[in-house]
N, C-alpha and C positions, 0 to 999 in steps of 0.2 A: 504494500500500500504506500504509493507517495506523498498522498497529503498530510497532513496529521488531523487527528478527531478531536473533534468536541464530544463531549457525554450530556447527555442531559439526565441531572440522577448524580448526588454524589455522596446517597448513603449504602443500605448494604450493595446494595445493585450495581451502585458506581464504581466500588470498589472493587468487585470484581470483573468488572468489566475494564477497568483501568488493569489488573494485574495481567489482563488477559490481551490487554495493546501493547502494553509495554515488554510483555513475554515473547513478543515477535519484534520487538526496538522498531514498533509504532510511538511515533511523538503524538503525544496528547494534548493539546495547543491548551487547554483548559475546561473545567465541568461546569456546568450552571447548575441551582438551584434552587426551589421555592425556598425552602427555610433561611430566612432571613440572618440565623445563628450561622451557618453554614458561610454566607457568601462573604468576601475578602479575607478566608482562612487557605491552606493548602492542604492540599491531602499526597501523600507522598510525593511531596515536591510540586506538583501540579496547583497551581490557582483555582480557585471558585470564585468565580468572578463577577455572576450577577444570579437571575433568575432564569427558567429555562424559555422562557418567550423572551429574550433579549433579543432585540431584531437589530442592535450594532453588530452585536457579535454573530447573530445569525445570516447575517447579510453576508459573509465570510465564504457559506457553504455554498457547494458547487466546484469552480476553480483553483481556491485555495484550500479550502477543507470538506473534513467526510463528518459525518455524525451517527452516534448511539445513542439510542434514545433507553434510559436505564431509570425511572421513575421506578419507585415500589408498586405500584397498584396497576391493575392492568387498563382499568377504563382511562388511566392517564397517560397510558402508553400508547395505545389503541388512538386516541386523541389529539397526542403530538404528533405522531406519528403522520395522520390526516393531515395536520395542519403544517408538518415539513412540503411534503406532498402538494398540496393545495397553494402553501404562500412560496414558499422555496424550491419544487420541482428537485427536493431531495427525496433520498430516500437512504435510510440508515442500512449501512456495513452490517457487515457480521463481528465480530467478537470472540475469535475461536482461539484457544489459548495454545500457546505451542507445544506445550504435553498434553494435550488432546489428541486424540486419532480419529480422522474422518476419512471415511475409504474415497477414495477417487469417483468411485462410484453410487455413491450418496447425492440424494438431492437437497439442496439448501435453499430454502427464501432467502427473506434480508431481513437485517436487525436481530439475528438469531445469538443467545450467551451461548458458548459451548466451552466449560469450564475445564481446569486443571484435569486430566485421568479419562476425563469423558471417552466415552468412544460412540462414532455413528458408523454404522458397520455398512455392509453394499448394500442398495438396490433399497437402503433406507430410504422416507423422503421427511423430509423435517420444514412446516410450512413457514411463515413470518412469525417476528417476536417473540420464538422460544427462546424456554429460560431451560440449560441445560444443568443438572448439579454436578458439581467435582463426582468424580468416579461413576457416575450414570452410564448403563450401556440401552442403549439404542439399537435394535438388535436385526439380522438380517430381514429387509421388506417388512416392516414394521416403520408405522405412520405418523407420525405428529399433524394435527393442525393447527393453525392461527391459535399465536398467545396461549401454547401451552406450557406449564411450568412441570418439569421432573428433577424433584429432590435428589443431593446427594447420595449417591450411592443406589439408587433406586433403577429396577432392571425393568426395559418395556422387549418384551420377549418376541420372536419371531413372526412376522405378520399380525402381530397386534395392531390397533388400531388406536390411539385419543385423537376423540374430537376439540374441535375448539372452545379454548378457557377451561378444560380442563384445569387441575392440579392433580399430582402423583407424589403422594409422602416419600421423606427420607429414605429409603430404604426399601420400597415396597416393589414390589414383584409383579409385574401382568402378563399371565402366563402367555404364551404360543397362544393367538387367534384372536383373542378376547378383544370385545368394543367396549369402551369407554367414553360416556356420553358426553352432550355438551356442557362444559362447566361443573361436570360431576368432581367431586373431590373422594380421594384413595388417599385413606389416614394412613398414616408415617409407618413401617414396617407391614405390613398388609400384605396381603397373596390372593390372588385377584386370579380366579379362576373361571367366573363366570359373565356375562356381560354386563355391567353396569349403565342401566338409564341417564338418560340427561338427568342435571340437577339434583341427581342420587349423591349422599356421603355414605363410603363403607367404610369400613375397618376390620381389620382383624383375620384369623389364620384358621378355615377360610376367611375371606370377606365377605362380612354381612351390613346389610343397612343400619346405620346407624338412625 
């Protein structure tokens, strides 16, 4: 990558998304953010410089820089995202850290985290705005949609499916095949052996509705 990025997001989000520029000696020009605590402080040497609608500094992207959009919540990512798009005719990088393994043969949106250990194995596809956790595998022909988040260490098994806005707890298991509804959430250690409805929370070994 030749420009350097901007981040939008300079809490837990940012920071891993920063470790994950910098782990490829991507220059991070600086992060924005809402919290007012946050802006004219540094976060590993990096400035926080305004808020994440700064249109000085926004005006930037394009020719001279790239952007990550790394907000904690998803309707705010979902959001900016739109509004890169819409005012700036950006659209946010990926984020993929260089001890990460993503096969050659993997398909990627854009603005995707793919953290420390992670792996996206072949014939994967992984859509926009995922959040991938340190050590996560993503596993042969097995699907992500739009703005899905998989915890640390948490395995999406062989042609499994999540839909979009999902979440996938720490740790949790979704065996070979299994659907995963939209915005359904799979609590943190869980094994996930059956399809799980939209807007369903399971937990548990198996996984049952909570």
């Amino acid at each position: 990558m030749e420009n350097p990025v901007i981040i939008l997001g300079a809490q837990s989000l940012g920071i891993n998304a920063l470790d994950a520029f910098t782990s490829n000696d991507v220059v991070v020009y600086c992060l924005l953010d809402d919290d007012a605590k946050l802006q004219n402080t540094e976060l590993n040497d990096v400035p926080v410089m305004g808020n994440t609608e700064d249109k000085q500094l926004l005006q930037l992207l394009g020719k001279k820089c790239e952007v990550f959009v790394a907000t904690e919540d998803t309707a705010s990512r979902r959001s900016l995202t739109t509004m890169l798009h819409d005012e700036y005719q950006a659209v946010p990088v990926n984020a993929i850290h260089a001890k990460a393994s993503v096969s050659e043969h993997a398909w990627l949106g854009h603005g995707n985290l793919v953290s420390a250990g992670a792996v996206v194995a072949s014939n994967s596809k992984v859509g926009n705005g995922c959040l991938i956790g340190p050590n996560a595998v993503i596993d042969v022909k097995a699907e992500l949609a739009d703005y899905v988040q998989v915890g640390a260490g948490a395995i999406i098994n062989a042609g499994a499916t999540v839909a979009e806005q999902a979440f996938i707890g720490p740790g949790a298991i979704i065996v070979a095949g299994v659907k995963i509804g939209t915005k359904a959430r799979v609590g943190a250690g869980s094994v996930v052996v059956a399809d799980v409805p939209a807007n369903q929370t399971v937990f548990g070994n198996p996984a049952q509705k909570v």
